[in-house]
C-alpha positions as CSV (number, residue, x, y, z in Angstrom):
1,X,-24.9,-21.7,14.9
2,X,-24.7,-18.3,15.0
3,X,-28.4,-16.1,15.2
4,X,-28.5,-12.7,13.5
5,X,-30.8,-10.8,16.4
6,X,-29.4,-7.2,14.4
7,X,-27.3,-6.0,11.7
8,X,-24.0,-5.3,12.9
9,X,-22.2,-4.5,9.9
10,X,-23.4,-5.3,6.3
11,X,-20.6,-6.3,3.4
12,X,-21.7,-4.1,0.1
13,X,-19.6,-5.4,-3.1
14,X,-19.7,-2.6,-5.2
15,X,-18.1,-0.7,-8.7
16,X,-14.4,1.3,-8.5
17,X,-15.4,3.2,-11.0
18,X,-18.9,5.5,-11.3
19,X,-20.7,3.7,-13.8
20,X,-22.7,5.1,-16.5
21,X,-25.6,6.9,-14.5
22,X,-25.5,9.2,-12.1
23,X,-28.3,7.4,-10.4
24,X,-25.4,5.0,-8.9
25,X,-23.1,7.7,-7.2
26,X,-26.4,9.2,-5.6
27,X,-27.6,5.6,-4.7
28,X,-24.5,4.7,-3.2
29,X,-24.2,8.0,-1.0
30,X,-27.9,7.8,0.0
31,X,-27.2,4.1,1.1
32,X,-24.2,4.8,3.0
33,X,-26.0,7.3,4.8
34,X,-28.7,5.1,5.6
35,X,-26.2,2.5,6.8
36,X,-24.4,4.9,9.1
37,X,-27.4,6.7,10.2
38,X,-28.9,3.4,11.5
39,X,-25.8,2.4,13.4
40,X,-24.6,-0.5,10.9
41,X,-21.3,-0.3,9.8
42,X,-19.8,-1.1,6.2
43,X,-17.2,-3.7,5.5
44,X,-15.9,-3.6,1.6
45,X,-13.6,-3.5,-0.8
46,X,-11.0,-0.5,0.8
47,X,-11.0,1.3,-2.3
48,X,-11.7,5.1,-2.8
49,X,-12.8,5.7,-6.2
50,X,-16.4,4.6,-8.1
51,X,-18.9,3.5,-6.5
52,X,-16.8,1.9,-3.4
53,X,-15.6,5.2,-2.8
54,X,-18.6,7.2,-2.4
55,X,-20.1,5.0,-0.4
56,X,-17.3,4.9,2.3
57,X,-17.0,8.8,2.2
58,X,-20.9,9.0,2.8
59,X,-20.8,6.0,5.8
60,X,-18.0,8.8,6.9
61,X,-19.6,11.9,6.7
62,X,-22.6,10.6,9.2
63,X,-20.2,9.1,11.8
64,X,-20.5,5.1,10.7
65,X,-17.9,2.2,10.9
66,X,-15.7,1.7,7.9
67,X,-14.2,-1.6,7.5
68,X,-11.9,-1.5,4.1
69,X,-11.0,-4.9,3.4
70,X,-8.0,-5.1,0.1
71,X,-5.4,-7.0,-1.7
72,X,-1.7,-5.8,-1.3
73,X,-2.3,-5.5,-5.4
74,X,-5.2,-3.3,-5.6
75,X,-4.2,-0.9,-3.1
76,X,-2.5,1.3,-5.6
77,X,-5.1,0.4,-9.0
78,X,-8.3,1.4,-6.1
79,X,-6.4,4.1,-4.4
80,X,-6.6,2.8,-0.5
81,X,-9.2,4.5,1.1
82,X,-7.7,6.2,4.1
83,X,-10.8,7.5,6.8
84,X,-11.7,3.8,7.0
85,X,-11.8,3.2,10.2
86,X,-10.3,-0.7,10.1
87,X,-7.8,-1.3,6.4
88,X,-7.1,-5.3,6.3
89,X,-4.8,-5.9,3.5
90,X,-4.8,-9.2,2.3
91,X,-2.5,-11.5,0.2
92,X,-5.0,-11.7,-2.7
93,X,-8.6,-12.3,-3.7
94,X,-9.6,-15.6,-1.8
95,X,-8.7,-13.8,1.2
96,X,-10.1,-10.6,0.9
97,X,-13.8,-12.3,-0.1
98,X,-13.3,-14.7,3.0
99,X,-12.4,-11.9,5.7
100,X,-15.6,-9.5,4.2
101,X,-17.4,-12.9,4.6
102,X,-16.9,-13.5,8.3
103,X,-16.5,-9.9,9.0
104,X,-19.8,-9.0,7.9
105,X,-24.1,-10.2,8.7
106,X,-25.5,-9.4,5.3
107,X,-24.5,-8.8,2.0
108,X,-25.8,-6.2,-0.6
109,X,-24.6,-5.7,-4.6
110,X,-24.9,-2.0,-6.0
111,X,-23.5,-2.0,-9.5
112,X,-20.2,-2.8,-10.6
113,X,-18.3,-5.0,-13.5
114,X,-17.5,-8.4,-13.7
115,X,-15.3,-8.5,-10.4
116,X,-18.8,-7.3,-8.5
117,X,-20.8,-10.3,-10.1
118,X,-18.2,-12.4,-9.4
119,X,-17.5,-11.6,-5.3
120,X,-21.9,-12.0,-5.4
121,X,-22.1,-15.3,-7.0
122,X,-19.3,-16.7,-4.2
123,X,-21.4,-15.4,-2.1
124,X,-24.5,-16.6,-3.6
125,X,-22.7,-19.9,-3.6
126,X,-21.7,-20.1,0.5
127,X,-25.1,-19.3,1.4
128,X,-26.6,-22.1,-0.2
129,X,-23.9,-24.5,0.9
130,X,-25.1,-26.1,4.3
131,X,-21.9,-26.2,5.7
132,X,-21.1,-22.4,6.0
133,X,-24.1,-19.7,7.8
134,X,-26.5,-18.7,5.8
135,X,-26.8,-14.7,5.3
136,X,-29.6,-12.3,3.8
137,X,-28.1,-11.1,0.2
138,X,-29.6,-8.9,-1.9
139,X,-28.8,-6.8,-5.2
140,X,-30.2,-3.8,-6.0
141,X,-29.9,-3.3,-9.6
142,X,-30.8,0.0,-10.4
143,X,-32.5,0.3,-14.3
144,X,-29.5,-0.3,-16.3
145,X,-27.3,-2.5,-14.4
146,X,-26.6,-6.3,-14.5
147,X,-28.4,-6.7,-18.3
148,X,-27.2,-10.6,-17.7
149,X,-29.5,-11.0,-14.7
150,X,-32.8,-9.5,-16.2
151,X,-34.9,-10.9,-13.8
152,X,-33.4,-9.2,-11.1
153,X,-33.0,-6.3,-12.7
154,X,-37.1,-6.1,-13.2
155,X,-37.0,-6.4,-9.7
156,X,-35.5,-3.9,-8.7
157,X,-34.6,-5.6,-5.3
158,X,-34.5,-9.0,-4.9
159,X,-33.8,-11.2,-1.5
160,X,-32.1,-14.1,-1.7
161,X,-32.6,-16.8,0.9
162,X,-30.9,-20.3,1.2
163,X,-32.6,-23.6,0.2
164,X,-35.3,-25.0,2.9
165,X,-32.7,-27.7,3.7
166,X,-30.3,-25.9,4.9
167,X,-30.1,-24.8,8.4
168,X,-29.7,-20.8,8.6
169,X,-30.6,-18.4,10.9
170,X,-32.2,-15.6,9.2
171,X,-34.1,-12.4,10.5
């Protein structure tokens, strides 16, 4: 089993587009400051609009690692972002949310649509399932994101951890 002693790179599934508050641009920029400034590099979805590309422009601008990680299909639709530092182009999907899975130590959810939730609840889904290692998720929210998940919204922040039965190595 693999043990997490530090956070080498954490996998952020995030919005193409800016959302509907300006809250989530700034969030996204202060973040990928805050990943770069601490020496952890980003793996995500390789685009370079929304959300996704503000927060691989601000890893960027501080000197950070930028994995892009995109389907042959979406590379035109999310406008390839091209100062990553690593692009992996995938075949579709199922690939490109298995690479960002093994590629990356933690995962974290800004806002986005229905493609966002659905890349979280996967990997919701793998860290409870014994057979796969087990790593921290969490999704910040914001005030007016995700009104389907109102409990996490309230939080703000929320941590989700595998089942006690499971065996995971966690920080």
């Amino acid at each position: 089993m693999r043990l997490m002693n530090t956070l080498r790179r954490i996998c952020v599934y995030c919005g193409s587009s800016p959302g509907n508050d300006p809250a989530f641009m700034a969030a996204a920029r202060q973040f990928g400051h805050h990943l770069a400034e601490n020496g952890i590099g980003l793996v995500y979805g390789g685009g370079s609009t929304g959300l996704m590309g503000m927060l691989a422009q601000a890893v960027c601008e501080k000197g950070g690692e930028v994995l892009g990680v995109i389907p042959e299909f979406l590379k035109q639709r999310e406008l390839l972002f091209k100062g990553a530092h690593e692009v992996i182009v995938t075949r579709d999907m199922h690939e490109r949310k298995r690479i960002m899975f093994e590629r990356a130590d933690a995962f974290v959810a800004l806002p986005g649509g229905i493609g966002t939730l659905e890349e979280l609840v996967e990997q919701l889904s793998w860290a409870i399932t014994p057979s796969r290692f087990c790593s921290p998720t969490s999704m910040a929210t914001g005030s007016r994101c995700s009104p389907s998940l109102p409990r996490w919204r309230r939080a703000g922040l929320s941590t989700v951890r595998a089942r006690s039965n499971t065996k995971c190595a966690t920080p």
